[in-house]
Each structure stands twice: as C-alpha cells, then as structure tokens.
ZAZAMAR-342697 format. One record per residue (C-alpha): residue number from 0; x, y, z; residue in one letter. Coordinates in Angstrom, 2 decimals. Each point is the difference from the previous one (the first is absolute). Example, Ala and Ser with C-alpha at 12.3 -4.5 7.8 and 13.67 -1.06 7.14 Angstrom:
! ZAZAMAR-342697
0;12.30;-4.50;7.80;a
1;1.37;3.44;-0.66;s
***
This chain:
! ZAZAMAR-342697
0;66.43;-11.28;-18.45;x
1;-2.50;2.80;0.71;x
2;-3.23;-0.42;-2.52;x
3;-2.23;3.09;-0.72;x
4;-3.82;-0.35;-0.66;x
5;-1.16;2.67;-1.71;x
6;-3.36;1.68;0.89;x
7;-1.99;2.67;-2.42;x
8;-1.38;2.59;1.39;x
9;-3.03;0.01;-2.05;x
10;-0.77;-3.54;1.57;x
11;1.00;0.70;3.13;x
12;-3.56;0.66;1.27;x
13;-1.53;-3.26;-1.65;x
14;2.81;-2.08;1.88;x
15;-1.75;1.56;3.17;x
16;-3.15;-0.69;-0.96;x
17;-1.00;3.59;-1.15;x
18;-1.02;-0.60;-3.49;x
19;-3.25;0.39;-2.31;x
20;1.15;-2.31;-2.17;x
21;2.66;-2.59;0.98;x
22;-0.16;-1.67;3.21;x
23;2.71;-0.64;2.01;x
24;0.74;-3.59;-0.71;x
25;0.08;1.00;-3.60;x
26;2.51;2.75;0.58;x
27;2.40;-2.08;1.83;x
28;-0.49;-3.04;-2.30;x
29;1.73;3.11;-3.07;x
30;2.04;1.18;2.40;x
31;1.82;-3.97;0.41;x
32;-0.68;-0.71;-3.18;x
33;2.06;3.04;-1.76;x
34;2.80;-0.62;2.84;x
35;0.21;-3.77;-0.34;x
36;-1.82;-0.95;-2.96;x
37;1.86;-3.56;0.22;x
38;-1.64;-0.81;2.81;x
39;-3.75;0.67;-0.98;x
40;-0.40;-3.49;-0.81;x
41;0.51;-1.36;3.44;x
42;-2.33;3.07;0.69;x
43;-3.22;-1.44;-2.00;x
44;0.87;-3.59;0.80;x
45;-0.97;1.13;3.76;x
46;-2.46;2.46;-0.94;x
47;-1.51;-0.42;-3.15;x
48;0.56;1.83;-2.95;x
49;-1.07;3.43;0.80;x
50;-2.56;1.56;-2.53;x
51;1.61;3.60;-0.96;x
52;3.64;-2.14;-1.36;x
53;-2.42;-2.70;-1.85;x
54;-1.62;3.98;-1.62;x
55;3.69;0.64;-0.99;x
56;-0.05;-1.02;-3.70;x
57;-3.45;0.83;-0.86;x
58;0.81;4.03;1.67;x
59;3.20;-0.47;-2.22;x
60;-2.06;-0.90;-3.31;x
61;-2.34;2.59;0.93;x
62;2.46;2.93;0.28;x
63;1.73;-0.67;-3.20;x
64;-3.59;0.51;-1.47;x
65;-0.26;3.33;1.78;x
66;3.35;1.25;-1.02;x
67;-1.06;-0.48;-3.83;x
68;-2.96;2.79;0.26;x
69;1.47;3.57;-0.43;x
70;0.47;2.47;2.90;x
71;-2.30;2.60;0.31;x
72;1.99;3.46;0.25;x
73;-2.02;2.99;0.05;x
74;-4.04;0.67;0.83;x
75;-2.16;2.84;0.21;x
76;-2.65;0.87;2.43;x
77;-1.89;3.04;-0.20;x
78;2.63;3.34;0.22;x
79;2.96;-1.91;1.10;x
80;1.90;-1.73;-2.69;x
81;2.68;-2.66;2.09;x
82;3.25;-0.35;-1.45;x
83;2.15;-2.72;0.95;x
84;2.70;0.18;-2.78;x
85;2.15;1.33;3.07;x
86;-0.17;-2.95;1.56;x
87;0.19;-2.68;-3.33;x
88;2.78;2.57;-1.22;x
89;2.37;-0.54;2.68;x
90;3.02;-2.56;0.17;x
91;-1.19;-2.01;2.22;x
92;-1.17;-4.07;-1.38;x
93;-3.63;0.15;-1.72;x
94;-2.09;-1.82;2.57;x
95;-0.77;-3.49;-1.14;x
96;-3.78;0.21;1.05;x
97;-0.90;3.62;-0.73;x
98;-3.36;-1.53;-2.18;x
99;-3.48;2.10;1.78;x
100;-1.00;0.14;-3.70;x
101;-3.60;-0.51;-1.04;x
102;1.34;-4.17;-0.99;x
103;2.00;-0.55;2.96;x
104;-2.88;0.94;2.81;x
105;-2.55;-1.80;-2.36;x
106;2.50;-3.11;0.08;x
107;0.90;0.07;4.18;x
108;-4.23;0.20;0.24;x
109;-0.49;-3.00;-1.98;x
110;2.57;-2.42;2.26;x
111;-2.69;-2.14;1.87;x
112;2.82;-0.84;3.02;x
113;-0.82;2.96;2.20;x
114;3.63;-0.29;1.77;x
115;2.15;-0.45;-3.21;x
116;-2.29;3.18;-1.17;x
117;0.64;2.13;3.10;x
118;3.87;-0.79;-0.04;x
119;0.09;1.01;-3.75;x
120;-1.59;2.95;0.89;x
121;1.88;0.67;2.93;x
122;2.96;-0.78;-2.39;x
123;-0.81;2.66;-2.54;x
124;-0.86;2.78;2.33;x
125;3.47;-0.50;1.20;x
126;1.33;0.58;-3.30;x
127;-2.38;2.60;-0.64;x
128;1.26;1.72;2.88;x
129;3.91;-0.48;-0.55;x
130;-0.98;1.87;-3.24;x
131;-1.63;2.78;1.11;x
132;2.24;0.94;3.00;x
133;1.55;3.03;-1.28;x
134;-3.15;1.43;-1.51;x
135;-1.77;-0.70;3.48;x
136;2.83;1.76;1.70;x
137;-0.15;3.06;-2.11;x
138;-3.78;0.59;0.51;x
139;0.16;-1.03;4.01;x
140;3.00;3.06;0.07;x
141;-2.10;2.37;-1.99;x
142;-2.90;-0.29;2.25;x
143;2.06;0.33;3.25;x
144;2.95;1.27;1.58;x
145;2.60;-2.69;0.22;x
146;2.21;-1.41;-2.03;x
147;1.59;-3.73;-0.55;x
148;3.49;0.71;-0.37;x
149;1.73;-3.47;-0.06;x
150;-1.71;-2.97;-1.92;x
151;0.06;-3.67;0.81;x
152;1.40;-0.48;3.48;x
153;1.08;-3.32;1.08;x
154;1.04;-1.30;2.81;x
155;0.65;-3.68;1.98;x
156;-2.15;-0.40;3.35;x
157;2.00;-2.83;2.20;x
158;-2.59;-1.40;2.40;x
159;1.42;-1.64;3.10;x
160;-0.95;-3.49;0.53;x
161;0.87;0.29;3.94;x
162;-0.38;-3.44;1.45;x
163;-1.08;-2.31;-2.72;x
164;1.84;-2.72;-0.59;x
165;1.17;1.27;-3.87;x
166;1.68;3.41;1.68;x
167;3.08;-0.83;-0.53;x
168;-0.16;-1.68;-4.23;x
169;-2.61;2.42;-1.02;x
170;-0.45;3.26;-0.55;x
171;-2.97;2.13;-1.13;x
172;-0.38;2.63;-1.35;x
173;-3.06;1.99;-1.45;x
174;0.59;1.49;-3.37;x
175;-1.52;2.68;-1.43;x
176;0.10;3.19;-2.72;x
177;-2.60;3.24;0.89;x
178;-0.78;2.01;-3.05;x
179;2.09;3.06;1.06;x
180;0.78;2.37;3.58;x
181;-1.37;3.53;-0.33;x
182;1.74;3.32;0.58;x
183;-1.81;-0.25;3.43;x
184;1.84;-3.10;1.12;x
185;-3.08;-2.29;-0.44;x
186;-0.53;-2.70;-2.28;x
187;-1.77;0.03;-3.14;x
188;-2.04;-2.81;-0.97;x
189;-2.59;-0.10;-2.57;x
190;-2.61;-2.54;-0.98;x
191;-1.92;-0.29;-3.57;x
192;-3.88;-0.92;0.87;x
193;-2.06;-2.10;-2.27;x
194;-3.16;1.08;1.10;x
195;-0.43;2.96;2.66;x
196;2.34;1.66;2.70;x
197;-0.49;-1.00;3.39;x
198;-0.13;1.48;3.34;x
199;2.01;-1.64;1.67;x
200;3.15;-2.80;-0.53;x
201;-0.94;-3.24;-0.42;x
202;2.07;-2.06;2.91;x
203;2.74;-1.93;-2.35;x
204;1.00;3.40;-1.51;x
205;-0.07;1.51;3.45;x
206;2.26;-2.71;1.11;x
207;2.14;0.65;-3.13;x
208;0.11;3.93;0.24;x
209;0.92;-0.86;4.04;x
210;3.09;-1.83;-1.89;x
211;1.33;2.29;-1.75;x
212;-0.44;2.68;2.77;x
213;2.10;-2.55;2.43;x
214;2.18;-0.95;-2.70;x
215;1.19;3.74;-1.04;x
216;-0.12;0.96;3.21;x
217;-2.61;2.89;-0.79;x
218;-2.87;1.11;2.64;x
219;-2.62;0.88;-2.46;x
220;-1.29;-0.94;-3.80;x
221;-1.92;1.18;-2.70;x
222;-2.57;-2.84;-1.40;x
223;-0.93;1.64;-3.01;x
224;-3.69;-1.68;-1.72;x
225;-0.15;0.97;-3.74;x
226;-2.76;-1.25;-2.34;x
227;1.19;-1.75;-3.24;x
228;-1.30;2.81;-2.55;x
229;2.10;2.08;2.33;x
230;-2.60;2.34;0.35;x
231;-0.79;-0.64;3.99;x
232;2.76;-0.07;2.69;x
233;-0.10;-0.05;3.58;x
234;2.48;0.31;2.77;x
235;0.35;-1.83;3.65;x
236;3.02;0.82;2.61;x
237;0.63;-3.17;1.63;x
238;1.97;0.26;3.40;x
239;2.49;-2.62;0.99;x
240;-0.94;-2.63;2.52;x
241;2.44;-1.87;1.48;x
242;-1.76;-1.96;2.42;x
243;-2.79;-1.19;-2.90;x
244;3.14;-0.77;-2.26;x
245;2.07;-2.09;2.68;x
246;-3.36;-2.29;0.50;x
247;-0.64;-0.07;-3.86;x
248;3.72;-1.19;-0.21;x
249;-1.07;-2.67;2.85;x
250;-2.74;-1.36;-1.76;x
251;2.19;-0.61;-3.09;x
252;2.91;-1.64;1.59;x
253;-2.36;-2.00;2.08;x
254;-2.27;-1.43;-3.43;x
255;4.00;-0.15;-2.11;x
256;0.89;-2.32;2.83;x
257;-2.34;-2.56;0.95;x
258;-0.19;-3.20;0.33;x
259;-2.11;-0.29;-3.31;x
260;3.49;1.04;-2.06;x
261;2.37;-1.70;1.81;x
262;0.68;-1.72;-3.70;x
263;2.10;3.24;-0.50;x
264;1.30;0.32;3.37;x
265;1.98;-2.88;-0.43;x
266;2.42;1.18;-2.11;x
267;1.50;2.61;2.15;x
268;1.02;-2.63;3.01;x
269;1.71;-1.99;-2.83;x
***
C-alpha cells in the first residue's frame, strides 16, 4: 500500500536547512513526529528526547494564558485611523491568538525561555496575520494596480523519490495554501511584521514563496510586507527559480531520509 508523507510548505526551507529559527534536525524530527507520532518513542530512545517536544506542554499552558487577554482591534496613529472591523467582521473563524494587546506583549516579554518566547511570538503574529488579511489586501490594492482575484489557493506538490529505496511505498508530496493569485496571474502572499519591513526575504520564506510558485504552477509572486498597525506596507516580485527549488527539494529529501530516522523508515518496508 502506497503511504504519503506530507510536507508543509512553510517548513519546507527549515527541512533544507534554510531557517532562522529551526534547524533542520528539528524540522524533520515534526515532520516524523506529526506523520508517525507512534513511533517517536523508538525515536528518543535512539536519540534522546529532543528539547522543542519536552517545550510542548509548557507552549500549550502558555497559549491558553494568551488567548484569555482581549484582542486589540483598532489603533490610531497620527492622521490615519486603521480599521480592521473588515477583517474581524467577516465569516471567516476568529483567530485563536489574535492577542498584540498592551497584556499579551507585556506577558510573551516576561517568558524567561527565549525559544518558547520566540515560538509564541512567532505563533501570534501568525494569527495576527490570518486576521488582518483582507484589510492588508485592501490597502496593498489601493496603493497599486493589481488586484487578488481568487483567495486561498491550494495545491499538492508530489516530489519524486527517483532511486531511493522507499519509491515505490511512499509518496510525497509538499502541501501548501498561498494567500490568493492576482488578476495578473501572480501570486499574492502577504506577511504581518512584528517589528519593521525588510528588504529583502528571509531564506525559509523564500523557499516557501518558491513553493507555492512550483506548486501553482505560476512564474512570478507578489510578497507583500505590511506592518502590524497597518500603516507601512511594502512590496517584492519574486521570480521563480527552478533550479534553486529542485536543490532546496534535495536537501529536504536528503535530511527526511537519513540514516538518523530510519526509526520511521521502517514502517514503510513492513
């Protein structure tokens, strides 16, 4: 029976070893770990236990505390008042983590661990960002010319395994959802900042945006940098590379299937 093993495209570049925060062992170990979570135990019995699962229940207490403090909806700066009752209004699910108030960023600077901190943070600015999509995409086609005209595009990557010895039990596939395509046949994906815009793509959301572009079959993207007051927002065309994404896919496969997790292997030969 063929298997499938799921990849995100959001971790894709941290399996490669492309990643500001999560190294590559640590991606893979999530990766196996979501997949096969039966087999983790064998996992740590070779390998130790690995410090970001031990951080599981204290993240879990510590987002429960987060969700308590109310969202902040609206603020004022100078001339421009934001309003993001657009956004909150529509029918979409209330984001579980939408807490920048004053309490919440006074609580995630008081968390001593500085990696349980930065994933809560990471966490939130996610949510923060699932929030404020539509008001982000409004202001990004006000102050331009184009125009996002289908949201949410998904789509299901197979990766060939060629010769390796799983080809024929496993497939895998890289999985993904870009915020929207534009009336220009690019993609549209936007990112909330926490602190200020940058010039250029970090490389794991380069490696994602490279996904997406392979994945929808597109040539061309719109990464689209928008502060969290939504009062700064800048734009960067990103070209598609096939040649960088083929060896970023390389890297993956390679790390996914080493030696190191052959616990997981295992069960496809069986």
């Amino acid at each position: 029976m063929l298997g499938t093993l799921k990849i995100r495209a959001s971790e894709l570049g941290a399996l490669a070893g492309a990643s500001e925060r999560i190294d590559a062992v640590q991606a893979a170990e999530q990766v196996w770990q979501r997949a096969l979570p039966v087999r983790f135990d064998n996992y740590i019995a070779r390998h130790g236990h690995p410090q970001w699962h031990k951080d599981r229940p204290i993240l879990e207490f510590h987002r429960k505390v987060l969700c308590s403090f109310p969202a902040s909806v609206g603020k004022e700066e100078g001339d421009r008042q934001v309003d993001l009752s657009y956004s909150l209004g529509n029918p979409r699910p209330v984001p579980r983590l939408l807490t920048l108030s004053e309490q919440a960023s006074e609580y995630l600077e008081k968390i001593k661990e500085p990696a349980i901190r930065d994933q809560l943070r990471c966490e939130t600015m996610m949510e923060l960002g699932r929030a404020l999509e539509d008001a982000a995409i409004l202001q990004w086609e006000k102050d331009g010319e184009r125009r996002v005209l289908t949201r949410e595009c998904s789509f299901m990557l197979p990766l060939g395994l060629s010769s390796h010895p799983l080809a024929n039990v496993l497939r895998v596939v890289i999985s993904g959802r870009a915020d929207g395509v534009c009336d220009d046949d690019s993609i549209y994906e936007g990112k909330i900042r926490w602190k200020s815009l940058r010039s250029e793509l970090p490389d794991h959301e380069y490696a994602q945006v490279q996904a997406y572009l392979h994945g929808l079959g597109k040539e061309n993207a719109h990464f689209v940098q928008t502060s969290r007051c939504l009062l700064y927002q800048s734009s960067l065309t990103v070209a598609r590379d096939t040649d960088y994404f083929q060896a970023l896919v390389g890297r993956a496969v390679d790390n996914l299937f080493s030696e190191r997790f052959a616990p997981f292997h295992s069960v496809y030969y069986n």
